[in-house]
MINU-689255 format. One record per atom (N, C-alpha, C): x, y, z; residue in one letter; atom name; residue number from 0. Coordinates in pm, whole numbers. Atoms other than C-alpha are relative to their C-alpha. Layout:
BEGIN
+--------+--------+--------+----+----+-----+
|      x |      y |      z | aa | at |   i |
+--------+--------+--------+----+----+-----+
|      X |      Y |      Z |  a | CA | NUM |
...
+--------+--------+--------+----+----+-----+
***
This chain:
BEGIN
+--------+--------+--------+----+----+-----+
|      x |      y |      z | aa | at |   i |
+--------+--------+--------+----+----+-----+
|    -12 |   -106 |    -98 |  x |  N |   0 |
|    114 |  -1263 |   -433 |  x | CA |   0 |
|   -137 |     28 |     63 |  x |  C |   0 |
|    170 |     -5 |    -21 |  x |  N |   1 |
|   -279 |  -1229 |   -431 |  x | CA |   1 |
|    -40 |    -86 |    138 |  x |  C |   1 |
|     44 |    167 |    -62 |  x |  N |   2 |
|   -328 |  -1570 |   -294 |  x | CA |   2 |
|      1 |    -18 |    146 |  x |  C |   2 |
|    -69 |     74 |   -120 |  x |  N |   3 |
|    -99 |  -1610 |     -4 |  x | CA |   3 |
|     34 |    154 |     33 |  x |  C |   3 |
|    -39 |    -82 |    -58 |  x |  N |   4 |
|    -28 |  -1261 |     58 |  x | CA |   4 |
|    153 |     50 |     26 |  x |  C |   4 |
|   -145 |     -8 |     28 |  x |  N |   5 |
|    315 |  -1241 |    -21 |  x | CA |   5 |
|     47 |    167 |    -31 |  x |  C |   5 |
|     -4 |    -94 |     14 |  x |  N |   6 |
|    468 |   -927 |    -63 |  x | CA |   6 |
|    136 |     39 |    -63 |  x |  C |   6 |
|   -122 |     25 |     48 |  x |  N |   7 |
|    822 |  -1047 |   -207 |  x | CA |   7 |
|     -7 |    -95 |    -67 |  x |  C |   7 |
|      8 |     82 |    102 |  x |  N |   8 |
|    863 |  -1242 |   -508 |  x | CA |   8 |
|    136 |    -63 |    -81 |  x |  C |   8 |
|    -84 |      3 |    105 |  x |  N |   9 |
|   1161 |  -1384 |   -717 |  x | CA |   9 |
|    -25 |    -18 |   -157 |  x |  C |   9 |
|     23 |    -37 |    191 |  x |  N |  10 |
|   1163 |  -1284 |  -1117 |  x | CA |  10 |
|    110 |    -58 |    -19 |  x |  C |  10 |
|    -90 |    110 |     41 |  x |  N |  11 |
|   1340 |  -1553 |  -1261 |  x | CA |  11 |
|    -65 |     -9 |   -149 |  x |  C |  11 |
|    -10 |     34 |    153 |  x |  N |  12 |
|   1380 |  -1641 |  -1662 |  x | CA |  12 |
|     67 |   -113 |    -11 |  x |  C |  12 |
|    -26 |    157 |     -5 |  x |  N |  13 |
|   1437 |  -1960 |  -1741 |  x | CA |  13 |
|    119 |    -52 |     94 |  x |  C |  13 |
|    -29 |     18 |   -105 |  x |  N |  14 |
|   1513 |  -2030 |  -1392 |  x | CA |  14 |
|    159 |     85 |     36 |  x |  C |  14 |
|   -142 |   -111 |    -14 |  x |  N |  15 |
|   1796 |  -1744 |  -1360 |  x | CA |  15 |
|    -80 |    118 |     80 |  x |  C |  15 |
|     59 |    -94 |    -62 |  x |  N |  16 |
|   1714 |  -1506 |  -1115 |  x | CA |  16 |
|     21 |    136 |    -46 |  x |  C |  16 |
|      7 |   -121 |     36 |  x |  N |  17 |
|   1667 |  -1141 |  -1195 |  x | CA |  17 |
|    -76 |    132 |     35 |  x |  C |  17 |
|     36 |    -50 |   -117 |  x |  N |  18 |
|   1502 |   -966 |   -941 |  x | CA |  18 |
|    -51 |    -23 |    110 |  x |  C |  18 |
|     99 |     51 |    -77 |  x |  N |  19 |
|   1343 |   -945 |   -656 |  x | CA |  19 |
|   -137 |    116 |    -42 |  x |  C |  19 |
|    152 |   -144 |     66 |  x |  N |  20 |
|    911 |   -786 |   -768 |  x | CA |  20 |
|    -61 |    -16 |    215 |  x |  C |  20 |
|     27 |   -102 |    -88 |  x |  N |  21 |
|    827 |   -603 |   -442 |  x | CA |  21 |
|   -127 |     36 |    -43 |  x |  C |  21 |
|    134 |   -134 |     46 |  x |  N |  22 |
|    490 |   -395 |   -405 |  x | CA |  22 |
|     30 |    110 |     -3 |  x |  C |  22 |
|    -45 |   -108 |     23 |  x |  N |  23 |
|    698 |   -129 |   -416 |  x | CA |  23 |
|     59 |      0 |   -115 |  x |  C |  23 |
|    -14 |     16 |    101 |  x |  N |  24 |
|    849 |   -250 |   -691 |  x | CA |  24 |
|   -123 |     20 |   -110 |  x |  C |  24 |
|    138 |    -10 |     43 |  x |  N |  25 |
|    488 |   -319 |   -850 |  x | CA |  25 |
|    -33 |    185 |    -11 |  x |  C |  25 |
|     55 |   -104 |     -6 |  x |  N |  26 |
|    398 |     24 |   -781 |  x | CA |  26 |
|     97 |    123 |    -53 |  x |  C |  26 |
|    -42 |    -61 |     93 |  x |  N |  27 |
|    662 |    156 |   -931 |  x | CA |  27 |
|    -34 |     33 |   -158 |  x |  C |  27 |
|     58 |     65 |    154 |  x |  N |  28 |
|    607 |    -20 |  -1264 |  x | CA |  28 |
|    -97 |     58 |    -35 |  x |  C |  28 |
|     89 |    -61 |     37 |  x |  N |  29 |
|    277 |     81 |  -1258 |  x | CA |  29 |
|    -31 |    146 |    -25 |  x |  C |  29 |
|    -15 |   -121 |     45 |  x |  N |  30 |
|    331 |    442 |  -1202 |  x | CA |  30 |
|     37 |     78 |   -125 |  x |  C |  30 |
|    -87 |    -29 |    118 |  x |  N |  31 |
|    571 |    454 |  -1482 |  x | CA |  31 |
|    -62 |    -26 |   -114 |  x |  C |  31 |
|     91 |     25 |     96 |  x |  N |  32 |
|    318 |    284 |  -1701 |  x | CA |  32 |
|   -140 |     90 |    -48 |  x |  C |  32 |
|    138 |    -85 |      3 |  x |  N |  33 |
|     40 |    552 |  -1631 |  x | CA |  33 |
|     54 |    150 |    -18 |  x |  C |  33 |
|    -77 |   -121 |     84 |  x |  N |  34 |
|    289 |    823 |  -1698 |  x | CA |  34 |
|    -12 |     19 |   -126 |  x |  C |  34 |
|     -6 |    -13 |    123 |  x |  N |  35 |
|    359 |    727 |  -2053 |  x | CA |  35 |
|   -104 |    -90 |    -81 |  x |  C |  35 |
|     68 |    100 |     28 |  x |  N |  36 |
|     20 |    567 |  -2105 |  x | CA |  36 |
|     81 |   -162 |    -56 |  x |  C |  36 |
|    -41 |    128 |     38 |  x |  N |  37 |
|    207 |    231 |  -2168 |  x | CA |  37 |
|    -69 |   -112 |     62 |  x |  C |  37 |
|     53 |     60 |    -64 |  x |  N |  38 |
|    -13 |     22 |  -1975 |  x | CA |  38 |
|    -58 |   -147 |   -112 |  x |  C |  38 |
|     30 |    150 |     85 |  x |  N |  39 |
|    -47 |   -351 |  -2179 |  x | CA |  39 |
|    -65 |   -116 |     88 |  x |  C |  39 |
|     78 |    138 |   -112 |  x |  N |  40 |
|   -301 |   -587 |  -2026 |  x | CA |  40 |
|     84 |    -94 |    -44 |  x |  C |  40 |
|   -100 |    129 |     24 |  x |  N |  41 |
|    -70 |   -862 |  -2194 |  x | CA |  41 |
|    132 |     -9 |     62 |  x |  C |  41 |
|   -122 |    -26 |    -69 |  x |  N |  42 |
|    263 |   -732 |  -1994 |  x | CA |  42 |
|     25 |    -86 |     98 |  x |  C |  42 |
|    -29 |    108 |   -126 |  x |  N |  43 |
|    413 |  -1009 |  -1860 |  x | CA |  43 |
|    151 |     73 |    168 |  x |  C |  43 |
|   -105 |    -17 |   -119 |  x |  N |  44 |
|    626 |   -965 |  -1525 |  x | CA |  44 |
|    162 |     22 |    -62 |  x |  C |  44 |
|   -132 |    -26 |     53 |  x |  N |  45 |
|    940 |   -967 |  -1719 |  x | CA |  45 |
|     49 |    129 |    -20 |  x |  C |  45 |
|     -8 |   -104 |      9 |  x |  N |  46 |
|    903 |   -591 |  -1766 |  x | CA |  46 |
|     68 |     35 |    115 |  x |  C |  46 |
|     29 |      1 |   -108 |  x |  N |  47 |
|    917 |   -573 |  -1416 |  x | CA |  47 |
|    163 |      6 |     63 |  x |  C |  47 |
|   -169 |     -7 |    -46 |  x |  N |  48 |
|   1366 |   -611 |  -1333 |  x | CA |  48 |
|     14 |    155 |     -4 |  x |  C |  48 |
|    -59 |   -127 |    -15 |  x |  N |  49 |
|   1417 |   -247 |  -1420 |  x | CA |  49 |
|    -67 |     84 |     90 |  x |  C |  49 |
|     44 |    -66 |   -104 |  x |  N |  50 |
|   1221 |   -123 |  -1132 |  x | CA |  50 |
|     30 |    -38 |    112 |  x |  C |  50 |
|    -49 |     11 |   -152 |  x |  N |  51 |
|   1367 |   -300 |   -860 |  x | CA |  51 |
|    103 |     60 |     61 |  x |  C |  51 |
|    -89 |    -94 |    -99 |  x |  N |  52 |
|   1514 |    -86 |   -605 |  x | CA |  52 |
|    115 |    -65 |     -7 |  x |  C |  52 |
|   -118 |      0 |    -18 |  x |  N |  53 |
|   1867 |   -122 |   -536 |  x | CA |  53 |
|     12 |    -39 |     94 |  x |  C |  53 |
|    -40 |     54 |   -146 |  x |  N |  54 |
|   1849 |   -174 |   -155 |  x | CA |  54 |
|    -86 |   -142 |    -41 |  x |  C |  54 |
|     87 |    135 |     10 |  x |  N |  55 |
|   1583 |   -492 |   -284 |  x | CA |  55 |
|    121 |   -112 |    -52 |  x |  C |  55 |
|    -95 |    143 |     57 |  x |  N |  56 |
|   1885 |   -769 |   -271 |  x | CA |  56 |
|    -33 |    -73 |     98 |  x |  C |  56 |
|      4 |    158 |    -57 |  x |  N |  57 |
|   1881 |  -1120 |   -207 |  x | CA |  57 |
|    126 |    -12 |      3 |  x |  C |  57 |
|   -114 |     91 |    -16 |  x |  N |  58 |
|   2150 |  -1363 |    -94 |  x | CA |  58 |
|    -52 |   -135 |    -50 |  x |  C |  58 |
|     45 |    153 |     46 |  x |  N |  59 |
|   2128 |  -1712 |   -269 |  x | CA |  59 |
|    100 |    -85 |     80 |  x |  C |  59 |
|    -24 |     30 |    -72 |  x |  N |  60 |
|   2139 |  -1943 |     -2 |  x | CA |  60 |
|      0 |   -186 |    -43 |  x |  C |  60 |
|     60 |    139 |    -16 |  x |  N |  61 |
|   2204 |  -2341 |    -23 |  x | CA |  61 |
|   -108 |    -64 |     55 |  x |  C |  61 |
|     56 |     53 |    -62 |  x |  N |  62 |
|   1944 |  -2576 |     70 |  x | CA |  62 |
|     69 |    -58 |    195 |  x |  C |  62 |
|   -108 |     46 |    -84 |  x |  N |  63 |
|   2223 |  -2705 |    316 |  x | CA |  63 |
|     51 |     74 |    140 |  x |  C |  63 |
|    -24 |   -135 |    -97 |  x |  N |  64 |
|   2216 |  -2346 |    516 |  x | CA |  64 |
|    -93 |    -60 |    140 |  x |  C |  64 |
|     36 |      7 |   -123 |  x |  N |  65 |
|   2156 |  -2363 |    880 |  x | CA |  65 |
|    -85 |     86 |     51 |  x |  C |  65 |
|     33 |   -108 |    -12 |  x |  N |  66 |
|   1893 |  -2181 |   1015 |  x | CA |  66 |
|     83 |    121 |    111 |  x |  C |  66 |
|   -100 |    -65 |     24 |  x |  N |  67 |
|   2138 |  -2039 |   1202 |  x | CA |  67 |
|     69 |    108 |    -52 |  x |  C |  67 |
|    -68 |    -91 |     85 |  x |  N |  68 |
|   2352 |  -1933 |    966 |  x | CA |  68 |
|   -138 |    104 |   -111 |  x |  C |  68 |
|    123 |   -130 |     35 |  x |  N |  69 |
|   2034 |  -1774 |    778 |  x | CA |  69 |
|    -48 |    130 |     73 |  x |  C |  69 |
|     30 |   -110 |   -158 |  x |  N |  70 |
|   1914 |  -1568 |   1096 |  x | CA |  70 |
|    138 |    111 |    -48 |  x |  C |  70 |
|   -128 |   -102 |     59 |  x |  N |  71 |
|   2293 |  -1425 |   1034 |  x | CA |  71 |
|     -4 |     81 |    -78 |  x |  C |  71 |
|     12 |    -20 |    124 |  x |  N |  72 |
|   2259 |  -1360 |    671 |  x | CA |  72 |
|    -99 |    166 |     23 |  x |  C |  72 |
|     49 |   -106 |    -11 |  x |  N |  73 |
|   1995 |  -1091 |    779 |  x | CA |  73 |
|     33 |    100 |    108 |  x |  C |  73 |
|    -65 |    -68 |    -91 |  x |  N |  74 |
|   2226 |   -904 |   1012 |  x | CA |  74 |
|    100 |    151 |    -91 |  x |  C |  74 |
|    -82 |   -106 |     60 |  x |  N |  75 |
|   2363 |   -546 |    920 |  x | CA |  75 |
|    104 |    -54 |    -70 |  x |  C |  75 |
|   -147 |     50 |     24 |  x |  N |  76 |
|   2682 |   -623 |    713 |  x | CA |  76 |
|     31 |    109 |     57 |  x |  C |  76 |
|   -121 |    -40 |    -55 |  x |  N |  77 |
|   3001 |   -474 |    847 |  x | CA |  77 |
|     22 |    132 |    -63 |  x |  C |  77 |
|     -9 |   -173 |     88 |  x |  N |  78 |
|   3014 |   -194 |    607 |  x | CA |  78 |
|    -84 |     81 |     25 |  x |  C |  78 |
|    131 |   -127 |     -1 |  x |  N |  79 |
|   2704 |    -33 |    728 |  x | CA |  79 |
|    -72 |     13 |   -102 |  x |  C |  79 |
|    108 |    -14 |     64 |  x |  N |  80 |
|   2505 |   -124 |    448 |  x | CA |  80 |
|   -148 |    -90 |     38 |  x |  C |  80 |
|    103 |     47 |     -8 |  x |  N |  81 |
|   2188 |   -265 |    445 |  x | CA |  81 |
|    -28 |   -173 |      1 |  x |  C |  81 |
|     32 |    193 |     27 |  x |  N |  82 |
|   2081 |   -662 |    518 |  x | CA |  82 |
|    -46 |    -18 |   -120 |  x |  C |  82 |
|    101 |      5 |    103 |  x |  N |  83 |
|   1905 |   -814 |    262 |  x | CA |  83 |
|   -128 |    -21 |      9 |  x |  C |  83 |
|    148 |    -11 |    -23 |  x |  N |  84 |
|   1549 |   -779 |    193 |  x | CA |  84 |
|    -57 |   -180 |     21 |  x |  C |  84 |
|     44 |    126 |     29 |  x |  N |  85 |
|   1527 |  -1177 |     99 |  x | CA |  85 |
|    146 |    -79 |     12 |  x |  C |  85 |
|    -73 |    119 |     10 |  x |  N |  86 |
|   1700 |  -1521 |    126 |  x | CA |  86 |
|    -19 |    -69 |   -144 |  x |  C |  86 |
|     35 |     61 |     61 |  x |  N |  87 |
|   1674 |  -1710 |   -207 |  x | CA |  87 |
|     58 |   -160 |     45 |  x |  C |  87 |
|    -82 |    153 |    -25 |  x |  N |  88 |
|   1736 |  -2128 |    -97 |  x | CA |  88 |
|    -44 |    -24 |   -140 |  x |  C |  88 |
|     26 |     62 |     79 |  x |  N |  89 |
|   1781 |  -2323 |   -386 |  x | CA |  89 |
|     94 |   -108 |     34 |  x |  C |  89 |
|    -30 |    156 |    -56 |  x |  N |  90 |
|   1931 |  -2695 |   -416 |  x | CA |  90 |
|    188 |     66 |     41 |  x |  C |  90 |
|   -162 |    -58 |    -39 |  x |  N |  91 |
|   2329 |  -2541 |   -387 |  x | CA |  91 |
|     39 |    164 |     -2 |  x |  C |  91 |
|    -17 |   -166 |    -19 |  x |  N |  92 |
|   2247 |  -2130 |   -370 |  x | CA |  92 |
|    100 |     43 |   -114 |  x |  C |  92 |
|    -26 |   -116 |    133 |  x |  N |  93 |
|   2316 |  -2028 |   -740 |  x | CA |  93 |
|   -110 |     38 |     -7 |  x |  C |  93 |
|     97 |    -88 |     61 |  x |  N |  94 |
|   2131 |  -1777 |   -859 |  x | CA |  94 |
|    -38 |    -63 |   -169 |  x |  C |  94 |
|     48 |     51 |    118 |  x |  N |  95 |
|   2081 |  -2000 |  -1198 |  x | CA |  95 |
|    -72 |   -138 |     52 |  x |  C |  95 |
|     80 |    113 |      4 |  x |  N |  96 |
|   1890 |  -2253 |  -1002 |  x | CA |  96 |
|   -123 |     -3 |     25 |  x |  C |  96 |
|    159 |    -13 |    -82 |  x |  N |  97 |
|   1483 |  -2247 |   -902 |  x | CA |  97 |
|     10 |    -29 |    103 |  x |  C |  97 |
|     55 |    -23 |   -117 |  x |  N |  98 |
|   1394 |  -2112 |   -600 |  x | CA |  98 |
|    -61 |   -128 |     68 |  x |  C |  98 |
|     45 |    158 |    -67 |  x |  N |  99 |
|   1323 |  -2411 |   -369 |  x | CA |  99 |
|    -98 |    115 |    153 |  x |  C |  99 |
|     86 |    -95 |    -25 |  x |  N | 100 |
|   1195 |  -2102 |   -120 |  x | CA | 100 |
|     59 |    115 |      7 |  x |  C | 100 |
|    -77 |   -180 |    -13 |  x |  N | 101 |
|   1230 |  -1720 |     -3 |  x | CA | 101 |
|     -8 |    -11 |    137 |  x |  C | 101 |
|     -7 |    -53 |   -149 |  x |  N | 102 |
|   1306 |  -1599 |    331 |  x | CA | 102 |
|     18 |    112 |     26 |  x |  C | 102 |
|     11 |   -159 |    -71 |  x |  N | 103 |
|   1215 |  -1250 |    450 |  x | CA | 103 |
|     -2 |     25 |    144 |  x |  C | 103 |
|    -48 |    -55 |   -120 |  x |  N | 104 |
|   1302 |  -1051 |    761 |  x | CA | 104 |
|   -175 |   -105 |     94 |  x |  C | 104 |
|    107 |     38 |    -38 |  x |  N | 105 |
|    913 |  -1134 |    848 |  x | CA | 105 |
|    -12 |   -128 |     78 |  x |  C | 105 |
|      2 |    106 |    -78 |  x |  N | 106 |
|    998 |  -1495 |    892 |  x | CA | 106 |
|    127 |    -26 |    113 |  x |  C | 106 |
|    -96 |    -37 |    -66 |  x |  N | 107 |
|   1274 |  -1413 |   1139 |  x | CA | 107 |
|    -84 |    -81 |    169 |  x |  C | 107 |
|    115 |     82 |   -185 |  x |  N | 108 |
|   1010 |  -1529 |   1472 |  x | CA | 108 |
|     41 |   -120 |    -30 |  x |  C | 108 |
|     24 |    203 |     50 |  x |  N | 109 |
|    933 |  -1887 |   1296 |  x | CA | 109 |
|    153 |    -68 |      3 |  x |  C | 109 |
|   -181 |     78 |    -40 |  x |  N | 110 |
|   1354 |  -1903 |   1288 |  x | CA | 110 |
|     44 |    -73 |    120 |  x |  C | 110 |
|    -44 |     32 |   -134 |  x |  N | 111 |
|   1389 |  -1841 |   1598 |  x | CA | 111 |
|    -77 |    -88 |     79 |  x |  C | 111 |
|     62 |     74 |    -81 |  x |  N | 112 |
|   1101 |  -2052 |   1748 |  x | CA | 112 |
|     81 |   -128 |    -33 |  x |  C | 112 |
|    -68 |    114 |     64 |  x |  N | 113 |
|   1277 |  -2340 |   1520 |  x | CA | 113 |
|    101 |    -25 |     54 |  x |  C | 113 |
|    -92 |     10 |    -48 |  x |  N | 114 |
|   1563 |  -2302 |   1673 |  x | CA | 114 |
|      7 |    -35 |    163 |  x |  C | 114 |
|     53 |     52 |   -134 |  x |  N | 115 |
|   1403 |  -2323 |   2020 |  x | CA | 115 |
|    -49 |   -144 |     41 |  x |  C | 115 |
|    130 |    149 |    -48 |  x |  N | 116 |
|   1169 |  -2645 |   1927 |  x | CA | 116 |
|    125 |   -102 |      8 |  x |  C | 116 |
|    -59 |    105 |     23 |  x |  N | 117 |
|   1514 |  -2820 |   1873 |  x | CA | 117 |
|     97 |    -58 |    145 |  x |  C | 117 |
|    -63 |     26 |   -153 |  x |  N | 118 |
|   1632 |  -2787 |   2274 |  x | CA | 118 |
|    -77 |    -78 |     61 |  x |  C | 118 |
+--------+--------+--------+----+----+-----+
***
């Protein structure tokens, strides 16, 4: 997240997904840790599922997805709830397979230029 500046992450256990870690997420965690002094320099990320928000869902998307049909994927649903924050692609879009990548609203431009470079 440091590195590349990322700001959305998938928390996966032996390659099973299980959240999405957020900096809001993060900053949850941490709050909660400085509440009940619990703060463990050894605390791996795994702690880290019971703080993700509720509106923070993914859709697990095939490799096979169109961008297209992705672009979609981040469109209000029908019920009036909320898009999703993330795309997870993996090789056939289970959530028990490793992340092949993520797709956030953010990269929504780079879609659409993609979709342009191909006219």
């Amino acid at each position: 997240m440091r590195r590349h500046h990322y700001s959305q992450f998938p928390i996966c256990d032996d390659r099973t997904y299980r959240g999405l870690l957020t900096t809001n997420c993060i900053a949850c965690w941490l709050a909660h840790r400085l509440a009940t002094d619990e703060i463990v320099e050894g605390e791996t990320v795994g702690a880290a599922p019971e703080f993700v928000e509720p509106h923070d869902r993914v859709i697990h998307l095939s490799r096979k997805t169109t961008v297209p049909q992705a672009i979609k994927k981040f469109s209000p649903p029908a019920d009036g709830g909320l898009p999703p924050t993330a795309l997870i692609i993996t090789h056939s879009g289970k959530p028990h397979e490793s992340p092949l990548s993520l797709v956030v609203a953010d990269d929504l431009p780079v879609l659409v230029a993609a979709m342009g470079a191909g006219t």
